[in-house]
N, C-alpha and C positions, 0 to 999 in steps of 0.2 A: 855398310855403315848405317845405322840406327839414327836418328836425330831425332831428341827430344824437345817436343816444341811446348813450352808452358801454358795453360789451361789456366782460364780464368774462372775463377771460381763463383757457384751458384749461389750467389746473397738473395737470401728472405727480404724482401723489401717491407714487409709486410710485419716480420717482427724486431724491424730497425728501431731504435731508441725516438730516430726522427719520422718517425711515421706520420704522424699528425702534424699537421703544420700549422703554423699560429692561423687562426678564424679570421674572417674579416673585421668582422664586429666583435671587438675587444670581452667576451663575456666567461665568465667560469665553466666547462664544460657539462654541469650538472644544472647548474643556472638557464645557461640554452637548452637543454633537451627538458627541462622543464616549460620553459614562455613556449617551445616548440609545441608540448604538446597539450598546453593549457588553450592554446589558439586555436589550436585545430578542434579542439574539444567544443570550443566558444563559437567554430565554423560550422564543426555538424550540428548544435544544440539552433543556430539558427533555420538551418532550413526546414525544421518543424514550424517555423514560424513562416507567417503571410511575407511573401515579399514585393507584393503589389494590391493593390486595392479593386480592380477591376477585370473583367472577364477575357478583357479585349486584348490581353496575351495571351500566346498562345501557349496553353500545356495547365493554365489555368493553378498561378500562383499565391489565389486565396484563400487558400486554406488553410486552418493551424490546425498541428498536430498528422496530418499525411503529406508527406514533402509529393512532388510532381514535379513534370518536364526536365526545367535545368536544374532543379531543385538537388535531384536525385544524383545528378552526376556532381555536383557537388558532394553529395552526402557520401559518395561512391568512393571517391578522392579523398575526404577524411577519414572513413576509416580506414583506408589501405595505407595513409600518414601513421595514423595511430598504432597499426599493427607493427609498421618497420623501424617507430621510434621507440616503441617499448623496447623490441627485439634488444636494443642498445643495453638494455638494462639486466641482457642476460637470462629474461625469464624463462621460466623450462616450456620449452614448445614452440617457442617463437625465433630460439637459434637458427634454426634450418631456410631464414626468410633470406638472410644476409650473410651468404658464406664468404661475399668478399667484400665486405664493409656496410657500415649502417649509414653514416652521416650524408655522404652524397646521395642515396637515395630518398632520404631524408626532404635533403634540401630541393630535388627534383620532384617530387612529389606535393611540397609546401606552395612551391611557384606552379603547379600543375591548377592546386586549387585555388590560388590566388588568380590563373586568369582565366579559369571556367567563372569563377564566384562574379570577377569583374567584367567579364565580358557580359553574362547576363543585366548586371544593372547597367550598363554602357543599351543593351539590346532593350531595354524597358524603359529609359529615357529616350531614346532615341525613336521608337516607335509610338511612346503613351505620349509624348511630348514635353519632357524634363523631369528631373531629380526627385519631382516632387511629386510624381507617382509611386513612389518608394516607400514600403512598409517597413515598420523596425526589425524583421524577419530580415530584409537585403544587407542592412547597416550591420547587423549586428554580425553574419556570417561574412561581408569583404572586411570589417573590422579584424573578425576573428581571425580571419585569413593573412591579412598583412603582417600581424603578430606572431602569428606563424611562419612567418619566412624572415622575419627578423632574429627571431631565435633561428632556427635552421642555418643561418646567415653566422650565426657565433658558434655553430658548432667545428670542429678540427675538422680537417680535412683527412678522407681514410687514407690519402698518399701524399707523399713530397710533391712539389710542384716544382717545373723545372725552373723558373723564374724568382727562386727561392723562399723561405716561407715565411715571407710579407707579401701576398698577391694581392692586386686589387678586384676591384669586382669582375670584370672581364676575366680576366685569368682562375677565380674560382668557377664561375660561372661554366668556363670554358672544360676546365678540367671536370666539375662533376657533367657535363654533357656527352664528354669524348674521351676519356682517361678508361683504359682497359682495366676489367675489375681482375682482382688478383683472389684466390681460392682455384682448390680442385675438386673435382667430383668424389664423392664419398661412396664407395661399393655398399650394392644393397644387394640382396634377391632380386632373382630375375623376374620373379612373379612382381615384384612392388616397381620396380623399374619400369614392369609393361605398364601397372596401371596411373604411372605418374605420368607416363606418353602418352595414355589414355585419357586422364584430367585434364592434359596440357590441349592437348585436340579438341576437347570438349569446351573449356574454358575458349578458344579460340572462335571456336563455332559462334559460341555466346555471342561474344563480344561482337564478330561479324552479321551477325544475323539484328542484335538491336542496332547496331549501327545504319543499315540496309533498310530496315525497317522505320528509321524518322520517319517522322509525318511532316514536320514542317524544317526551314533553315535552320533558324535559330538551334533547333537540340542538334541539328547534326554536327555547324559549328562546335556548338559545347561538346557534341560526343569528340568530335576532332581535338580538340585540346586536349581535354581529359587523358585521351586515348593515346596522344603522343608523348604526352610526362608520361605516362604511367608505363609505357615501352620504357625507355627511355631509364627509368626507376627499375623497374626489371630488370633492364639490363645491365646498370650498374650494380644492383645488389649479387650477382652473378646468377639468378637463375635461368635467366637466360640461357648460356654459358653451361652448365649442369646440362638443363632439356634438351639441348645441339649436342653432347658428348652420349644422352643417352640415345637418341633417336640415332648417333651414329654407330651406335655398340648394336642397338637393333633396328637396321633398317627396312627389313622388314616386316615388321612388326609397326614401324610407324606408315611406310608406305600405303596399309590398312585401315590404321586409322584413321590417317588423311583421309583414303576415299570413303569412308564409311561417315563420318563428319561430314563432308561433301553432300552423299546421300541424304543425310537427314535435314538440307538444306531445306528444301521446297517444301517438305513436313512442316517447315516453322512457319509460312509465310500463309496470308489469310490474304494476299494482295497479289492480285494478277501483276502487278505493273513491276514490283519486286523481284516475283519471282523471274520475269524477264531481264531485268537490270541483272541478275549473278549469271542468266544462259549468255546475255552478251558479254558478260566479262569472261566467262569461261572461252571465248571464241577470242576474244582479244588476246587470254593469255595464252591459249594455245600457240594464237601467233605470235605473240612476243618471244614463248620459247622456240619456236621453229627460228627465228631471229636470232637466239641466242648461241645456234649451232656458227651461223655465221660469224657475229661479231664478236663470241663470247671464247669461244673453242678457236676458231681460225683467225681470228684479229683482219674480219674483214672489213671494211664501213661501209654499209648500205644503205646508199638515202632515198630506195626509190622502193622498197620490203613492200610496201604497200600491196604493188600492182601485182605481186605472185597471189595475193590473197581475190585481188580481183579477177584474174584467169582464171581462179578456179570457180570464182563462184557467177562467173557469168557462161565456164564454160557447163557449170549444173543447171543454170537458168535456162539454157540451149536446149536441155534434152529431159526437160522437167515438164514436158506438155503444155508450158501456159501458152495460154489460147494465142499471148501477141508473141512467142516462137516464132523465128524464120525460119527454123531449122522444124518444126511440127512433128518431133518424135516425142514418147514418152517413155525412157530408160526406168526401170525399176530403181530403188535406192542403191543398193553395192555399185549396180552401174553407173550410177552418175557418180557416187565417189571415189572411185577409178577414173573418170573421163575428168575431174578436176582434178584429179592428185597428178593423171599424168600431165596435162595441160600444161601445169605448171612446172613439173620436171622437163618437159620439153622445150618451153621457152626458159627457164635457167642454164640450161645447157647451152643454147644457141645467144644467152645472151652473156654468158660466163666463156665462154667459150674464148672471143674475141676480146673480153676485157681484160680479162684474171690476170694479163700479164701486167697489169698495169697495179700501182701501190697507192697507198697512203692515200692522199687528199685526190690525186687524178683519180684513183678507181672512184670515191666516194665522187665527184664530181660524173663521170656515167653512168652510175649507178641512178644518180637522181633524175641525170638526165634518160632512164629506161621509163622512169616513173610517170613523168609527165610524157614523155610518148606517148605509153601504156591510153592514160586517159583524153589525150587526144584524137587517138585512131579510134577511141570505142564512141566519142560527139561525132565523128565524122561518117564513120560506116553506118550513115543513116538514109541511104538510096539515090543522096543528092553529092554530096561529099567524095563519097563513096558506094561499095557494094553494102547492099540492106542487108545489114547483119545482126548489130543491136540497138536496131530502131534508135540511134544518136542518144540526143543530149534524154529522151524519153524514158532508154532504160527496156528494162524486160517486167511487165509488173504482173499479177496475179497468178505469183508462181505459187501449184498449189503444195496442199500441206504432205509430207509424207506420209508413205504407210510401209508399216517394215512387218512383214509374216501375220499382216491383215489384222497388225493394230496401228491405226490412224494417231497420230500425231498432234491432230489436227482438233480434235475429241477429248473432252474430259473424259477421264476415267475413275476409277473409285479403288486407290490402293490399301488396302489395311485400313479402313474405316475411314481415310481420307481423300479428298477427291483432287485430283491432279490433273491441273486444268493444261491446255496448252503451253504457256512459256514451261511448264513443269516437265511436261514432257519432253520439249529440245533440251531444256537444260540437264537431266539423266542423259540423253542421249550425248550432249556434247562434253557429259562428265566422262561417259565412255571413248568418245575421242582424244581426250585429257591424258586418261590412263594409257591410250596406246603411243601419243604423243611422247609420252613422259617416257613411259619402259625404251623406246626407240632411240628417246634424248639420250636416259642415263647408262644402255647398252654403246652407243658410237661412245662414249666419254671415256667409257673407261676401255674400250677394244686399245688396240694398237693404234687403229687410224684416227682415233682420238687422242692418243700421246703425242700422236704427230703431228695434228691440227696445233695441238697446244706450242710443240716444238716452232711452226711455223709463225703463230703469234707473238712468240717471247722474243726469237731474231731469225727471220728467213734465209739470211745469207748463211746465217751458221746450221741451218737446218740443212738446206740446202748442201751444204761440205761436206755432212755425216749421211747422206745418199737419200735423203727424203725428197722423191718427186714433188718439188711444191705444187705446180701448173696442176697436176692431176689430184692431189688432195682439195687443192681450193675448189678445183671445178665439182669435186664432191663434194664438198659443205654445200656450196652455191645451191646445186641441185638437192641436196638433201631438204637445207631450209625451204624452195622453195616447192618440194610439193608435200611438205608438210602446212607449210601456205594455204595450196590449194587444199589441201584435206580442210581446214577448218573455213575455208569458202563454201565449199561445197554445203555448208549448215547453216550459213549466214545467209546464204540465197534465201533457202526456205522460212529462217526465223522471219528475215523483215520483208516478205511476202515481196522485195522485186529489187535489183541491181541499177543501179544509178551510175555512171560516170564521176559526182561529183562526188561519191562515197567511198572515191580512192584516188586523194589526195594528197599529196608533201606533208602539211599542214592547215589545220583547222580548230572550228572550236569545237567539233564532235568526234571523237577517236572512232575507229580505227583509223591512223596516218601513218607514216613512214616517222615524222616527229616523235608522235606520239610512243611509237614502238621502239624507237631506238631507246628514249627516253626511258621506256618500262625496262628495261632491260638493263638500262645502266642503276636508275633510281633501285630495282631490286638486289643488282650482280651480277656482273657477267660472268659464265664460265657454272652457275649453280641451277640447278631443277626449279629450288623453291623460290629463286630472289626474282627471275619475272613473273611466278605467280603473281607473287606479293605486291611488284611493281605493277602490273597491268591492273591488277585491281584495287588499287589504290587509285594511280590516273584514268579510272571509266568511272568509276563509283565517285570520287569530291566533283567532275563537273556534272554527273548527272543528279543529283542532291541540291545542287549548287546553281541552278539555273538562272535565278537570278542575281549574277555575279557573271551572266557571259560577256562583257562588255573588255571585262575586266580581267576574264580569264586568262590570255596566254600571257599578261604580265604577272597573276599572279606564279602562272606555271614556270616561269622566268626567274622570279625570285626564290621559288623553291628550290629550285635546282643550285642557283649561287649558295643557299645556304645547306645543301647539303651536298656538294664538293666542298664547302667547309669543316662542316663539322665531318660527316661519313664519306669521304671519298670515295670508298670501298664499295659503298652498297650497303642497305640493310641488312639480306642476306650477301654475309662475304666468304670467300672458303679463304683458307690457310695462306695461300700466297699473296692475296689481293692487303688482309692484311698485315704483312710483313712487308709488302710493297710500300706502302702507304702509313707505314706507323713507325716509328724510330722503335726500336727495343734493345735489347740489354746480352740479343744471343751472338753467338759466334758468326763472321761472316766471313769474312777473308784474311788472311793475313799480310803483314806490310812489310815493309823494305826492309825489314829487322827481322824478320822470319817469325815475327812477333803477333797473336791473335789480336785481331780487331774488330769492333765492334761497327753494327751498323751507322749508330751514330758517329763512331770515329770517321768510318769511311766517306759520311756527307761531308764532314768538317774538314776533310782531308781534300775530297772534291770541289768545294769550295774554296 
């Protein structure tokens, strides 16, 4: 017997009569995309203008007619206003900006420029010593600016709101921040397809590289602003969205252009101190993604990840010939990262071994407590304590530099007409550890024994009933993360020329920590290649820019996090389930006592 169960049918939400829903501010909708884009026009026509009188800021904003410093990322911010609010207008060439709506990105972009424009005069008051260090160049572009988010503010909204359509400010505000954009990707050629994943890389590069490259707080601040509406605007306008659907049609094809992007890193960089700041974030993310096998795939919590990264890289400090060695061998390179990758497979296994039976908040509770072991026994085995192993609270220091098939590491070089000073070199190198990182990641993900990791994550009892060895899969994640761990120790020895005890920590104000890493890993996505990229190097690059703000650091790191389990739950980078997890939508989920389709959100309401 056949039972036919009713289908709910697929509404356009998109080209509902109520699509738009009444503005905040009461205005004509031609009226606001007018003051919208008359302001922003009044925004960029100032920063040609002087917006200070003296030299004694920094990026040197006396000049009319060449904007500078924060100037520019203001001027940056209006025109990308002006490109997305014209688009509104239908013009030919500008459709392709906002496949799934104009006005919210609109409005994210207005308030983008509004607190680069005011955070800079807030930063020239506060440093010149009042208001009245203020050229009419400042006035006239936070004037311009507020006018423009006034209008923006009266334009409709591209979707219904769920709180119906009288929202107040918080509920617009909310929905253009967090409201999934609606469009699909348009088939092109595969040739223009590559080179729009090409742009996209390239464009990312950019942005990464001037941001890396401040010179002082103050523009890195403004780049941070800037740089989070204008995500933010991207990703509302749906291109975001589009570049994630193309990069998954060709994934290898983007794979390449990642690391080819990557490569022309340390080509951009004119500053030794830079080029270091990306080789240590490349070592950070590597371990955040070695992390990720764990907590991301296996749903394990690990609050002690740290100390795998420290076995490996104290057990390559061991046999790396520095002179203060106990151990007085000097392993070639491959050798030492095998003696760190095993180290640390060794002690994941002896330290997974006995715990793994344990769940939830007990495992995370050993785990941390391996961590602070870890760095107990390495202060102690200092001759007195202990057997002299690594010289205590002292460390291993003057490890020297590598040399891989008799090119030194250690040595500038002259590549293609450019010279590639030291941090340049670890940094290629640990780009190359990246890439084998990565391929290792996204082979266990998709194997069997990564369906099964996931199976164990989602509910282990029920995993467990459909014949999946939990004890023995966990113990493989365990050991997988951890000597992949060790692998990116084993580089970190040699970057920071010596091993310290206290540089493997819970928590701190300088990353790498167990903090820190779970942190990367969630702040990016768990379960995805690119979301602890993205997340580790975000959290190494704002405190090391940011130095004067360590006081202050783990609360500001505190509040970040509150407000993004608010707004993004998910992760920056989220794959398919996380947001389906985490976001009500409209599709088919289970059906109910009625043999009747029910929607996710029925089923919360029902739960409730």
């Amino acid at each position: 017997m056949t039972t036919n169960i009713p289908t709910q049918k697929n509404t356009d939400i998109t080209k509902s009569p109520t699509t738009q829903a009444t503005p905040l501010i009461p205005l004509p909708p031609a009226a606001a995309r007018l003051i919208t884009i008359a302001g922003t026009a009044v925004a960029l026509a100032g920063t040609f203008l002087a917006w200070t009188w003296t030299k004694d800021f920094p990026g040197n904003l006396t000049v009319t007619g060449y904007p500078g410093g924060l100037q520019v990322l203001t001027l940056v911010g209006t025109i990308l206003t002006l490109l997305f609010a014209l688009s509104g207008y239908g013009i030919k060439g500008l459709g392709w900006l906002t496949p799934g709506g104009t006005n919210s990105p609109v409005l994210v972009l207005t308030l983008g420029v509004l607190g680069t424009t005011g955070y800079a005069i807030g930063a020239i008051a506060q440093e010149l010593g009042g208001l009245v260090n203020l050229e009419p160049g400042a006035w006239v572009s936070g004037i311009g600016a507020l006018i423009a988010v006034t209008g923006a503010l009266g334009l409709p909204a591209d979707r219904p709101h769920d709180d119906g359509d009288t929202p107040n400010a918080w509920g617009r505000l909310r929905h253009a921040l967090t409201a999934p954009e609606p469009g699909r990707t348009k088939d092109l050629p595969s040739w223009a397809e590559i080179l729009i994943i090409a742009a996209g890389f390239g464009a990312g590069l950019y942005v990464f590289a001037y941001g890396i490259g401040t010179e002082y707080s103050e523009l890195f601040v403004g780049f941070l602003i800037i740089a989070a509406f204008g995500f933010t605007a991207l990703n509302r306008a749906g291109l975001l969205k589009q570049l994630s659907a193309l990069t998954a049609k060709h994934r290898t094809v983007t794979l390449a252009a990642a690391f080819a992007a990557a490569i022309c890193f340390p080509f951009t960089q004119t500053n030794d101190q830079f080029a270091l700041i990306g080789a240590n974030i490349l070592i950070f993310a590597t371990v955040a993604l070695g992390l990720n096998v764990v907590v991301g795939l296996a749903g394990l919590l690990d609050l002690g990840y740290v100390a795998f990264l420290g076995v490996g890289a104290y057990a390559a400090a061991l046999v790396s010939g520095s002179p203060q060695s106990t151990i007085g061998v000097h392993f070639p390179f491959w050798a030492a990262v095998i003696t760190g990758a095993l180290a640390s497979l060794i002690f994941g296994v002896v330290i997974g071994a006995p715990t793994l039976r344990l769940r939830g908040d007990y495992l995370a509770i050993v785990t941390l407590g391996f961590g602070e072991i870890f760095r107990i026994t390495m202060n102690n085995l200092n001759g007195n304590s202990g057997p002299d192993v690594t010289n205590g609270s002292t460390g291993i220091p003057n490890i020297p530099d590598l040399e891989i098939f008799g090119f030194n590491l250690g040595v500038p070089h002259n590549v293609l007409g450019h010279e590639l000073t030291r941090p340049g070199n670890y940094y290629l190198l640990m780009l190359l550890f990246t890439a084998v990182i990565v391929t290792v990641f996204r082979r266990s993900a998709d194997s069997r024994i990564g369906r099964a990791w996931v199976a164990i994550r989602e509910d282990e009892t029920a995993a467990t009933a459909m014949g999946i060895n939990g004890f023995r899969l966990k113990l493989l994640a365990f050991a997988l993360g951890a000597s992949l761990a060790g692998l990116a120790g084993t580089v970190q020895a040699h970057v920071s020329y010596s091993v310290t005890p206290e540089q493997y920590q819970f928590a701190g104000s300088v990353p790498p920590n167990s903090a820190f890493l779970l942190a990367a890993v969630i702040l990016g996505g768990m379960g995805t290649i690119s979301g602890p990229l993205v997340g580790a190097a975000l959290l190494y690059l704002i405190p090391a820019k940011l130095q004067f703000m360590a006081e202050y650091q783990l609360l500001l790191f505190g509040i970040a996090l509150m407000l993004l389990m608010r707004f993004r739950p998910e992760g920056l980078v989220a794959d398919r389930r996380k947001q389906l997890e985490f976001h009500e939508t409209g599709q088919l989920d289970v059906p109910d006592d009625k043999g009747l389709p029910e929607t996710a959100t029925g089923v919360a309401k029902a739960g409730a």
